[in-house]
Steps between C-alpha positions, in 0.01 A plus 500: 500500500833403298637395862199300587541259184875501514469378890219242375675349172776441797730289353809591198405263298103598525630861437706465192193272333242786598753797357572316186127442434432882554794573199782541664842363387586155684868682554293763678268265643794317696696786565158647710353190599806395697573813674514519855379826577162539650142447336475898597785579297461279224149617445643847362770359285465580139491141368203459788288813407560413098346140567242574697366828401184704542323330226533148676431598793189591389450225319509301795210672647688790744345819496695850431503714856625762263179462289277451830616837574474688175145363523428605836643856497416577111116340484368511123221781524198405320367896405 
């Protein structure tokens, strides 16, 4: 999911405002945001993973698979 909004913020410039606003450094921001490796790869970079982490991607509405499983495989017995 980190790849899909790096590929849609598209631009540096749209990058380094989105990474500042998530707390990182604007040093770190540029240095990232102007990179020229791929959306793939930049998706797992530390600066990447630290800005958009689990917490907001849940807060903009995705859903765990991880948790989806856990529920699936370990229902909550009711007896």
């Amino acid at each position: 999911m980190r790849c899909c909004y790096w590929k849609q913020w598209r631009w540096p410039r749209t990058k380094i405002s989105h990474l500042v606003s998530l707390g990182v450094s604007l040093k770190e921001a540029i240095k990232t945001g102007v990179s020229s490796k791929g959306p793939y790869a930049m998706s797992r970079t530390p600066i990447t993973q630290m800005a958009m982490n689990n917490g907001w991607l849940k807060a903009q509405g995705l859903v765990s698979i991880k948790d989806q499983w856990v529920r699936f495989h370990y229902p909550v017995s009711t007896a």
